[in-house]
C-alpha positions in Angstrom: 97.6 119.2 69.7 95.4 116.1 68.7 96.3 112.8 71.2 95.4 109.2 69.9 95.5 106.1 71.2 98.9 105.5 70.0 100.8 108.2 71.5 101.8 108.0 75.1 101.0 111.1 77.2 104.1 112.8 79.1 103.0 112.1 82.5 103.7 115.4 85.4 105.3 114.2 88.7 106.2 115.6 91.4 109.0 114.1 93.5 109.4 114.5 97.5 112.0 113.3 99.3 111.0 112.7 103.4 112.8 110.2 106.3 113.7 107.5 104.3 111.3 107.6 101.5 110.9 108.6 98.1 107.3 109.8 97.0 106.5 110.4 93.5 103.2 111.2 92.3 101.4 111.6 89.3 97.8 112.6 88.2 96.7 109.7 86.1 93.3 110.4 85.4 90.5 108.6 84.3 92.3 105.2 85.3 91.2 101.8 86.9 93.9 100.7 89.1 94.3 97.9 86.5 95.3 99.7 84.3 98.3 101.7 86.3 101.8 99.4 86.3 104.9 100.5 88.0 108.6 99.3 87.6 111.6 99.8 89.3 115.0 98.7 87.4 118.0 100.3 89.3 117.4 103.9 89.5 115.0 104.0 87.0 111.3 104.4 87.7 108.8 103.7 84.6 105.0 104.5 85.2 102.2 103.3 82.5 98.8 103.5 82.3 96.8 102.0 79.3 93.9 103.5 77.0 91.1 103.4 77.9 89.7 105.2 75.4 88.0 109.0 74.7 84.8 109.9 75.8 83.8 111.2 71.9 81.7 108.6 71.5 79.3 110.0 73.6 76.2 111.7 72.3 76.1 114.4 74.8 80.3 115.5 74.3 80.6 118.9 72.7 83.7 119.3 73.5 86.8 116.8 74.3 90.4 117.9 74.6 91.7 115.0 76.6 91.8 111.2 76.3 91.8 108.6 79.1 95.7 107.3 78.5 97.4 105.9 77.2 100.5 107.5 80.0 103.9 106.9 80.3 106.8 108.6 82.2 110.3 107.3 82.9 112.4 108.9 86.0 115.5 108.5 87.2 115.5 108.9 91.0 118.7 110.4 93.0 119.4 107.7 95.0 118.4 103.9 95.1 115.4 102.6 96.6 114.0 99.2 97.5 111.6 98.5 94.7 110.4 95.1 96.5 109.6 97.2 99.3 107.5 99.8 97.3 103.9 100.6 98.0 101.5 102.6 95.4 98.3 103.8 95.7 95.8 105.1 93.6 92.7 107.7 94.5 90.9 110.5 93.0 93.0 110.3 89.7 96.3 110.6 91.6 99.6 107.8 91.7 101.4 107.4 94.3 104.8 105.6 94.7 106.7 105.4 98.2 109.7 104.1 97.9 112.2 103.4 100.6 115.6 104.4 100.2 118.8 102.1 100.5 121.4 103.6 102.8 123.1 106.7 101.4 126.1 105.0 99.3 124.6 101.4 98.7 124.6 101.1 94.6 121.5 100.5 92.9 121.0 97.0 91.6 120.9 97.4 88.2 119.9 93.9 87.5 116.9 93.7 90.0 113.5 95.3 89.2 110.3 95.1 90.5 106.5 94.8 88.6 104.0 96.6 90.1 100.3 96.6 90.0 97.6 97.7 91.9 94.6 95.9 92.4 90.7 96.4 92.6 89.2 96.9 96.2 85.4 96.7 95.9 84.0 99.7 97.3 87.3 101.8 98.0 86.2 104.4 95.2 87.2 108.0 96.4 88.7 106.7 99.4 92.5 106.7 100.1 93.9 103.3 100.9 97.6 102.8 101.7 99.5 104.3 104.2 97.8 105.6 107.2 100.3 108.5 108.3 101.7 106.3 111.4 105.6 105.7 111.4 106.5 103.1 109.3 108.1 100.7 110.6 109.1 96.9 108.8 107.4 93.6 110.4 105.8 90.5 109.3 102.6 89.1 109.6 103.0 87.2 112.6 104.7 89.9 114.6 101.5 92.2 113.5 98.9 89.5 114.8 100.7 89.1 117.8 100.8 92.7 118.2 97.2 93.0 117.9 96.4 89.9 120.0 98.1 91.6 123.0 96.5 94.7 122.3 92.9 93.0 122.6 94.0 91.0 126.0 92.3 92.6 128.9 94.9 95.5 130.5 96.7 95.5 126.5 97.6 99.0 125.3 95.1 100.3 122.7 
């Protein structure tokens, strides 16, 4: 089978479901994290990633059975999450979408979505950068600065 530009690839995802979090992932390879959107609408979960064209262009190919995107996958998730709330990551050719869950029984929103990108961070190639494996827990800014201030006082926890 012969992809072009024009024809979305079917996207492979694998969906976990953990203490109040859905994670999907996705191997997107070949992507800038410019290129990767994300959008929540309801229960419906749409990934893209944009061309960036073949590598058969290159002198040195003999042989290429893959382009760079175009990708695309829609999913519909079991239960609703808070796409505001959502974080995705992208490293090593692999998506990542955490999504919180809304209590068991809260409807999905239907009418709410949420646009996600990802941007550029200058010298974060090959590393992981998102969630740290610490419990999660919701704050805001100021709570987190003031958490840190006490932490550098003199006797402050560490």
């Amino acid at each position: 089978m012969t992809i072009t530009a024009q024809e979305p690839q079917n996207v492979p995802v694998q969906l976990h479901q953990g203490d109040g979090l859905l994670v999907l992932t996705a191997p997107m390879p070949g992507m800038e994290p410019e290129d990767i959107s994300v959008r929540i609408q309801g229960d419906q979960v749409i990934v893209r990633g944009n061309y960036r064209g073949s590598r058969k262009d290159q002198p040195e190919l003999l042989v290429s059975e893959w382009t760079i995107g175009p990708y695309y996958r829609q999913i519909t998730l079991p239960q609703p999450v808070h796409g505001a709330l959502t974080n995705i990551t992208y490293g090593n050719g692999v998506l990542v979408v955490a999504m919180p869950t809304r209590e068991p029984g809260a409807p999905a929103d239907s009418t709410a979505y949420a646009e996600l990108q990802l941007e550029t961070m200058p010298n974060a190639r090959g590393q992981h950068v998102g969630h740290t494996g610490t419990e999660k827990k919701r704050t805001t800014t100021r709570a987190r600065r003031q958490a840190k201030a006490a932490r550098a006082e003199p006797g402050g926890n560490f």
